[in-house]
VEXDRENMAR-612665 format. One record per residue: x, y, z of N, C-alpha, C in turn. Coordinates in pm, whole numbers, plus 32768, in hexadecimal, padded with zeros to 4 digits. Each point is the difference from the previous one (the first is absolute). Layout:
XYZXYZXYZ ...
This chain:
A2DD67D97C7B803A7FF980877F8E7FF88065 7FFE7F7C80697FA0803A8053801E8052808B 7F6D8026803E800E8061804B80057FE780AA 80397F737FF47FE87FD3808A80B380218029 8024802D8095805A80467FF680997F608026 7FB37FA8803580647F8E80257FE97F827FCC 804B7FB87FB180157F8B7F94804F7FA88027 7FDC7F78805880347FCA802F7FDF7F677FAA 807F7F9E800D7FCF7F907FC57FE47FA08055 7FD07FA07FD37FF77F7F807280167F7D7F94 7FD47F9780227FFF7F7D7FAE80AB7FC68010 7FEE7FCC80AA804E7FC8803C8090804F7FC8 7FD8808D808A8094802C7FE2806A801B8028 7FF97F62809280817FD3803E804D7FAE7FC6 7F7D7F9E7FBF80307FB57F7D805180077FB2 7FDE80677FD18028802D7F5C80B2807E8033 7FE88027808580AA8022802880087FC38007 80057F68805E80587FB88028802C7FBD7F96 7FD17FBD7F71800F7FDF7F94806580557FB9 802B8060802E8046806C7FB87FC280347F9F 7F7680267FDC7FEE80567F7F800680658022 803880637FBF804280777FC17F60806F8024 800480A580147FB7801A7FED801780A57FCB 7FB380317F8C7FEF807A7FF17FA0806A8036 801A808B7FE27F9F807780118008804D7F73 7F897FC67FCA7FD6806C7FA17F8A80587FE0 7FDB8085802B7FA2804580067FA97FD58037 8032802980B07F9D7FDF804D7FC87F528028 80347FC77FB37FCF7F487FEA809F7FC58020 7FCE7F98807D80777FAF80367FD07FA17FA9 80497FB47F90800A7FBA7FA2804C7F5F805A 7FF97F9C7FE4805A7F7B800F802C80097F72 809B7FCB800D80417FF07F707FC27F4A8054 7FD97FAE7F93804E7F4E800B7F5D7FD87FCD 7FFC7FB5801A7F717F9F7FDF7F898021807A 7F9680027FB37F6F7FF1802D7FB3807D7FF7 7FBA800C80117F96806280217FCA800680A7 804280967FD17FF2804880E77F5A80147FF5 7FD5803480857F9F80357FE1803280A3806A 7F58806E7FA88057804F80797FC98049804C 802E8057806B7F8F801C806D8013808A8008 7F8F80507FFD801680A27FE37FAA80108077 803D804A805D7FAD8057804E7FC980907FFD 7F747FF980047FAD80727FE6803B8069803B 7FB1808F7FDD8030806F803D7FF4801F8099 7F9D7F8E7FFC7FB1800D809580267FAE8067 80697F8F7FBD800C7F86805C805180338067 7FD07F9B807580328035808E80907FC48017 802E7F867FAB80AC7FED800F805E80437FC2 805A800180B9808580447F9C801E7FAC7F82 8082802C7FBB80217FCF7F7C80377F9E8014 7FDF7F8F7FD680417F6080157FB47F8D805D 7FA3806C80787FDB7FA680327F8A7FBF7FBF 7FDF80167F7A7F757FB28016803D7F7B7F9F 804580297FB380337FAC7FB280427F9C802D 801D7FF88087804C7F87807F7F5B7FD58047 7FBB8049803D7FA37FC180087F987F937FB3 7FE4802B7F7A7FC97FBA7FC280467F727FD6 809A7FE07FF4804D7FF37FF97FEB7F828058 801F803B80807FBF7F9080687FEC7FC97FFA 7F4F804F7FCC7F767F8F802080027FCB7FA5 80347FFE7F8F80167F947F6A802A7F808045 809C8019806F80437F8E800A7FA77FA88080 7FD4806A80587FA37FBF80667F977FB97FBA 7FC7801D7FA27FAD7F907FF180067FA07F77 807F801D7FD7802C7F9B7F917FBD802E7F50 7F9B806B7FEF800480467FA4805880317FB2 7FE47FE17F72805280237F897FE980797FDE 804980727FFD7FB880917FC380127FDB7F2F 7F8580567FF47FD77FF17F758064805C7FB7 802D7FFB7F83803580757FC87F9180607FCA 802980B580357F9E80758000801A8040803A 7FBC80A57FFC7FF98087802C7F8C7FE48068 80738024809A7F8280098083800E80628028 7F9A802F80158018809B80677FE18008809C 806C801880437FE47FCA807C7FC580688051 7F97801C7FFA7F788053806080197FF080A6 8015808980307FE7803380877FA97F9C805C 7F957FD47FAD7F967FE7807680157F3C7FD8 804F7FCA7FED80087F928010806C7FEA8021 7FEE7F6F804C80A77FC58050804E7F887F8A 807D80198029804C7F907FD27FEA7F6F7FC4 7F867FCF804B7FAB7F907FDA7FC180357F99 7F88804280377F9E80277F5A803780167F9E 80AE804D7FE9802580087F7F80417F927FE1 803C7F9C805880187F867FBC7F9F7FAF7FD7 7F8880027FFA7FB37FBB7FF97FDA80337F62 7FDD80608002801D804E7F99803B7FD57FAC 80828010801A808A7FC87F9F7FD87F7E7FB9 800A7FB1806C7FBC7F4780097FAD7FE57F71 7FBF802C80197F5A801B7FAC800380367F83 8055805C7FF0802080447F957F8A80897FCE 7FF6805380AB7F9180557FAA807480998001 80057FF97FAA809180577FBA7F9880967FB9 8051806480157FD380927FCE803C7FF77F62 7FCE80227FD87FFF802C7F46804B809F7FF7 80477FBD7F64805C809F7FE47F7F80407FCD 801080A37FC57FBD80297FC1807380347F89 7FDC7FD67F7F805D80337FA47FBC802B7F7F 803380857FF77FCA80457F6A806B7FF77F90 7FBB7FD57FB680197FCB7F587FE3807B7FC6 8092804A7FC87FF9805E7FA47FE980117F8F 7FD180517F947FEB7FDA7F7A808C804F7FD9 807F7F867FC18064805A7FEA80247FB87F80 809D802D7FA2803E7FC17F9C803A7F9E801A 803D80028082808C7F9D7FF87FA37F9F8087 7FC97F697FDC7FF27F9280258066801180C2 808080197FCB80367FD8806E7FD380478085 800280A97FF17FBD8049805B7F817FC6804F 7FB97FE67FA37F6B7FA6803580617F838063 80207FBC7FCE80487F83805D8064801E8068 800280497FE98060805080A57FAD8062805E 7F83803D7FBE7F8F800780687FA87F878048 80097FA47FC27FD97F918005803A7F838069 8076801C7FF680857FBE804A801B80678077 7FFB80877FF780668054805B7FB17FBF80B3 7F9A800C801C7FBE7FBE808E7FD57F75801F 802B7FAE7FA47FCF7FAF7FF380927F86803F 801C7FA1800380637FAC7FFD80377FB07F71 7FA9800C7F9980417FDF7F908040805C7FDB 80347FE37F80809B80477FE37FC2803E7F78 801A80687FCB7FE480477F6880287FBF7FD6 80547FAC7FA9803E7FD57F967F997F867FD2 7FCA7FC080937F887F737FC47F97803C7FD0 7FC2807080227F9E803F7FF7800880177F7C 806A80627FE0801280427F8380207FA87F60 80487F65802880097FC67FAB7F6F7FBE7FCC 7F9A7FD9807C7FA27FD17FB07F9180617FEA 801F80777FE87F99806D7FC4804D80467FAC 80547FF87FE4803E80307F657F9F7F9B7F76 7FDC7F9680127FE57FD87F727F6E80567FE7 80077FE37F6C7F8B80797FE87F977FBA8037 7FB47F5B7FD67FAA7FC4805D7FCF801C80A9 8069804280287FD48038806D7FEA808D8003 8067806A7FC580148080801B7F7080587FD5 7FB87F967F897F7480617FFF7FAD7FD4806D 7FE17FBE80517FB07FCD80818029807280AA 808480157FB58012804880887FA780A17FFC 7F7F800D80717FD880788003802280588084 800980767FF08049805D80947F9C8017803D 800E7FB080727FB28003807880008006807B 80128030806A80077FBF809F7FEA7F4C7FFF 806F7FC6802B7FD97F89802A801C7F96807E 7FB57FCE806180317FE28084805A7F6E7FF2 80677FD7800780567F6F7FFD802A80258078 80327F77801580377FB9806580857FF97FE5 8033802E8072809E801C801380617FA27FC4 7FC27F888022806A7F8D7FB37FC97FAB7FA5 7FB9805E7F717FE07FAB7F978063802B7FBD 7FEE7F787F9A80587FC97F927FE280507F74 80707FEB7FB97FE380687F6C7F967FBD7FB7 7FDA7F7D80187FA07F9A7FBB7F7C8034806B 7FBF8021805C7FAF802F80697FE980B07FC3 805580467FD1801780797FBA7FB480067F8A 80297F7C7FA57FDD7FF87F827F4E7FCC8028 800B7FDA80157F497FC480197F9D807C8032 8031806280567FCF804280587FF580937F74 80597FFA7FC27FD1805A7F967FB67FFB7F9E 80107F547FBB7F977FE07FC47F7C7FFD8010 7FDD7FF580907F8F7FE880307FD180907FEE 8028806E802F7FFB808080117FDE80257F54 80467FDD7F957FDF80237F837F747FAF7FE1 7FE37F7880247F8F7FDB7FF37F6980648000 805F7FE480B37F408080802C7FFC80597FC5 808C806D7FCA7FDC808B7FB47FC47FFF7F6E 80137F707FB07FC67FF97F9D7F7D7FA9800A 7FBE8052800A7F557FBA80417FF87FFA7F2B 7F537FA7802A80127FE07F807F9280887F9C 7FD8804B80547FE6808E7FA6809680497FB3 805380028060809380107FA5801B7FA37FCE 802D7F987FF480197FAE7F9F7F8D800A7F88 7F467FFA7FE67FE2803D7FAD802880887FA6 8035804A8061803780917FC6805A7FF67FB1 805A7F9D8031808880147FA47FDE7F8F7F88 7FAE7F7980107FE87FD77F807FAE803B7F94 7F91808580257FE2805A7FBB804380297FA9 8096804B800C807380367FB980417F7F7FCF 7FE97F717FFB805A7FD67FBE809B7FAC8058 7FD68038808880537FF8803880167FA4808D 80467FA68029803F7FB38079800480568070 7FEA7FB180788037806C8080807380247FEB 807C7F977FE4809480078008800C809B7F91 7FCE7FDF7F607FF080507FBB7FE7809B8032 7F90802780267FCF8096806280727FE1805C 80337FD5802B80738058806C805580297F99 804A7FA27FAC8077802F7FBA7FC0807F7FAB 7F9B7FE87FD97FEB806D7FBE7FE480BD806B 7FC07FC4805E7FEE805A8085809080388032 80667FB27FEC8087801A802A805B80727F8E 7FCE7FF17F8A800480447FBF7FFD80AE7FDD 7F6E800E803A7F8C80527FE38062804C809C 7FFB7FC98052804180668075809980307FD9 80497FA27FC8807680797FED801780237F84 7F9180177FA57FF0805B7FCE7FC580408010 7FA58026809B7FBC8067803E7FC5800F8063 803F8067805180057FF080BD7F4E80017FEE 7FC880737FCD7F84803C800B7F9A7F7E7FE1 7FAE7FCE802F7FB27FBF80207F68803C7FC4 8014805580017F9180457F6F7FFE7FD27FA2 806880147FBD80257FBD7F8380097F847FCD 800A7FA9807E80127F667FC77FCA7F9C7FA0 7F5080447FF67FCA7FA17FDD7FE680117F61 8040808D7FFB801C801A7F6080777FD17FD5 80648010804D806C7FF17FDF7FB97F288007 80167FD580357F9B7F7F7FEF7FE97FE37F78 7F65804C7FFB7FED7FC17F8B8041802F7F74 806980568010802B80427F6680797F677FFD 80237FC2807B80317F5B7FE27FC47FA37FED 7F867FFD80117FA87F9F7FBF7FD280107F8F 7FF680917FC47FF3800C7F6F80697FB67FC7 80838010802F80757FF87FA9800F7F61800D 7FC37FA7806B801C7F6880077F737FC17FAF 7FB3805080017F557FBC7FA3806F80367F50 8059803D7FFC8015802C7F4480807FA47FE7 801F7FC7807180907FBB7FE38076804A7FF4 80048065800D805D807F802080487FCD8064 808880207FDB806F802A80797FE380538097 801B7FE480667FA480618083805F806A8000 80A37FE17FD1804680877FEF8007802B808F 80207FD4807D7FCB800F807280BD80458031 8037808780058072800C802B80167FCB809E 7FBB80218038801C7FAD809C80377F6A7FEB 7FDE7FC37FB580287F567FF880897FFF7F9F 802480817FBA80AF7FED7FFD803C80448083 7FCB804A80458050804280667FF87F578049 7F967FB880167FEF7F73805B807F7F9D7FBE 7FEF80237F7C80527F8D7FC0808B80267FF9 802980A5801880A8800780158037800C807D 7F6A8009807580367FFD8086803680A78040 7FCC80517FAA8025807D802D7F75807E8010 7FDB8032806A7F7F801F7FEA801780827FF2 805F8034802480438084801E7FF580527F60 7FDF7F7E7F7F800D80557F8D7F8780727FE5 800980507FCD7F8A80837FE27FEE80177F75 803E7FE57FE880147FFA7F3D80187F557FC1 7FB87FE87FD080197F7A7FCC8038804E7F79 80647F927F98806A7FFD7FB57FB97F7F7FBB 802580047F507FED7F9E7FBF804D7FA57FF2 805B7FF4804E80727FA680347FBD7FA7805A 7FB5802F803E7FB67FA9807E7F9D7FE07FAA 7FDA800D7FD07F837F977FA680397F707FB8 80977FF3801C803A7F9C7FAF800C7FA1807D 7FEB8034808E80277FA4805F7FD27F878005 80237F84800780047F5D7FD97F957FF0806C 7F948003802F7F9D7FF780267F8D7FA7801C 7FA67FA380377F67800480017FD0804F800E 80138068806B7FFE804C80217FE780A27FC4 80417FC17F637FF780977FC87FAE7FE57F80 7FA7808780487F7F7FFB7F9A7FCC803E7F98 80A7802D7FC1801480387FA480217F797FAA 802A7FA18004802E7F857FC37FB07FB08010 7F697FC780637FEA7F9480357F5F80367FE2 7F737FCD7FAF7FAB802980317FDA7FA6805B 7F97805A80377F9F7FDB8082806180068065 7FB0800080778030801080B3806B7FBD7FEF 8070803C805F80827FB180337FDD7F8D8041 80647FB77FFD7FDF7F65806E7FC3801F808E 800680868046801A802180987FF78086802B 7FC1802B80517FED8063802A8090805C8007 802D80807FDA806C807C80067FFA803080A4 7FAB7FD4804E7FDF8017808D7F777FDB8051 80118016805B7F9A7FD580627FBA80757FDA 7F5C80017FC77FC1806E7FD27FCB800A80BF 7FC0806D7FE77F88801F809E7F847FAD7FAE 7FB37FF7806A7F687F9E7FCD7FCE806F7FC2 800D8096802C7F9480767FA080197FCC7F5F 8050800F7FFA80457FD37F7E7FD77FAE7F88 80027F6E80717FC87F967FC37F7680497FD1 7FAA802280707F7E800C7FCE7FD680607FA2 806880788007802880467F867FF47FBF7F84 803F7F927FE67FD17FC07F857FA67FB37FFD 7FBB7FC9806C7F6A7FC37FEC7FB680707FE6 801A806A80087F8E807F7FFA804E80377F67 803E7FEF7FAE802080287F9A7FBA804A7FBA 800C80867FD27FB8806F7FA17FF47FA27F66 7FA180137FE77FE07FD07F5A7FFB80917FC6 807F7FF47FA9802080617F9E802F7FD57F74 8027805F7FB9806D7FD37F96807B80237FF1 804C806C8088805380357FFD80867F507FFF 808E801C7FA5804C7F7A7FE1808B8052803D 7FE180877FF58093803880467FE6805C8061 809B800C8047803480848064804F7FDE801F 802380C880178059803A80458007803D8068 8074800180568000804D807E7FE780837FBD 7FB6803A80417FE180A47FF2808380688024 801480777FB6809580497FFE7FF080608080 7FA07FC580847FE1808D803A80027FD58080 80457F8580537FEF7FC980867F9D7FF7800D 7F967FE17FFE7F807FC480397FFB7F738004 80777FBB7FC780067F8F803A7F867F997F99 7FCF804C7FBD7F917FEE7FBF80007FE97F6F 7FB57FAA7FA6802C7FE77F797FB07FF97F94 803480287F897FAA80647F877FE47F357F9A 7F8180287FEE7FED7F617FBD7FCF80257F8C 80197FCD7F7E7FB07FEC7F747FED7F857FD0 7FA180247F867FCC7F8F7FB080617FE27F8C 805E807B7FA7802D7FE47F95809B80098023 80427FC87FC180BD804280447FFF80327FDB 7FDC80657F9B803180B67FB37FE1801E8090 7F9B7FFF804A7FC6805A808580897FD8804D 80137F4B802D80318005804980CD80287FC8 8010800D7FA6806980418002804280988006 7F94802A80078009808A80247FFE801B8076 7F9B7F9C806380078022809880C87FCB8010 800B7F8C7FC5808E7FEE803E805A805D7FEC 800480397F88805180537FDF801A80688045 7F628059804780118038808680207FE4807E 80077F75801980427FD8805680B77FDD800B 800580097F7280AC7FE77FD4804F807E8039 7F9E805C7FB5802D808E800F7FF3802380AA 7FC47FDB804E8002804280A1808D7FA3801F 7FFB7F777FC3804E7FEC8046809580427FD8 800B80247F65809B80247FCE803C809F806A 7F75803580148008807D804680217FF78064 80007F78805F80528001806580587FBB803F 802B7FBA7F5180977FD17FF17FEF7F7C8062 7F717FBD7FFA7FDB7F85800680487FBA7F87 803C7F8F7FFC80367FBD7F9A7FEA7F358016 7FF27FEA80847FF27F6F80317F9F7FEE8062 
């Protein structure tokens, strides 16, 4: 939401009544229902017009001197007149959103932060960042766009953004392990929800790169909770190991097609920094620390589970 307190539109809008288009209010944003792209005029906290007048002034001086306003976010400043911001307009020197890119599960959330200030709509956004080709590129960041770019202007502007973050010392890092940029995220996406703690990652890391250098199953329960769509589970069931899957990496070796979520960049680099061990298993620890018991042999690691079976039977944890 921004913080300018009056949101006025312009882009001929005697025009566009007298034409009869239709108009809404939704959160704060006077929307046109019909064709084109408005542009729009926000007055600062400071600006010296009442509400409406600057947006008739500028308005004006568009028609006084036969200027086309550009589509964009203007902010109409106290210390300039009606002219200077049409000129402005004219020209197209337009204020930039600022929008932060969350590291979350669900794709769509990201595309409705993405969409919510902006004039595109979530649904364009969100359809072309669902495929996995994109969903590992997307990293959570602050990023400045322009009010009226396109989901194709979206898509470029993130790629570019994944470019610069994989300089080519990371990209050495991850072909070290064996591994693709696309690869280290999905695998980075991993490694986080199976563990908030950021300590741990880079063991938890490499006890998956042991298991992808032996040809081993990654056995990864987060990617059936990804693959049945329910994250809410706490107990995985050997029922869910049967789920029809890429996804499930109890059935499928090596990395899923696609990242289980938008990892954070710590993450990623979490697995460029991977612990060289020999530990091939773990378990959540039976004691909330959030924290997890790793071995080399499964006699070890079935005993840690077994203490973890047991905290959970004790408190009638079952799913």
């Amino acid at each position: 939401m921004l913080k300018w307190k009056y949101v006025v539109l312009g882009a001929a809008l005697v025009g566009l009544i007298g034409a009869g288009v239709g108009w809404q209010v939704t959160k704060d944003w006077l929307l046109p229902v019909g064709e084109g792209l408005p542009w729009v005029l926000e007055i600062a906290p400071d600006g010296a017009w009442p509400e409406g007048a600057a947006a008739e002034q500028v308005q004006a001086a568009l028609a006084l001197r036969g200027w086309q306003a550009r589509p964009g976010r203007y902010v109409f400043r106290g210390d300039e007149t009606g002219g200077d911001a049409a000129r402005r307009v004219a020209s197209g020197e337009r204020e930039a959103v600022r929008i932060v890119l969350p590291a979350h599960r669900d794709v769509g959330v990201i595309a409705g932060r993405i969409a919510e200030p902006l004039w595109i709509d979530s649904a364009s956004v969100d359809a072309v960042l669902r495929a996995d080709s994109m969903r590992w590129r997307i990293r959570p960041n602050s990023y400045d766009l322009y009010w009226e770019v396109s989901a194709a202007d979206v898509v470029k502007r993130i790629i570019y953004e994944s470019n610069q973050w994989w300089t080519e010392e990371r990209r050495a890092q991850a072909q070290a392990w064996g591994l693709t940029p696309e690869e280290a995220v999905i695998l980075a996406s991993i490694v986080q929800e199976e563990s908030a703690k950021l300590s741990e990652a880079p063991r938890i890391a490499g006890l998956y790169l042991n298991r992808l250098r032996r040809g081993m199953l990654l056995q990864a329960d987060p990617t059936l909770k990804y693959a049945i769509g329910d994250w809410a589970i706490r107990r995985v069931v050997d029922a869910d190991k049967s789920v029809d899957s890429p996804y499930n990496t109890y059935r499928h070796k090596g990395l899923p097609p696609g990242p289980i979520r938008i990892p954070e960049s710590a993450f990623v680099d979490a697995v460029l920094r991977a612990e060289t061990h020999d530990y091939l298993y773990m378990c959540a620890r039976p004691d909330d620390s959030g924290l997890h018991a790793f071995a080399t042999s499964y006699a070890a690691h079935k005993r840690n589970a077994q203490a973890y079976r047991n905290m959970l039977n004790r408190r009638g944890v079952y799913r």
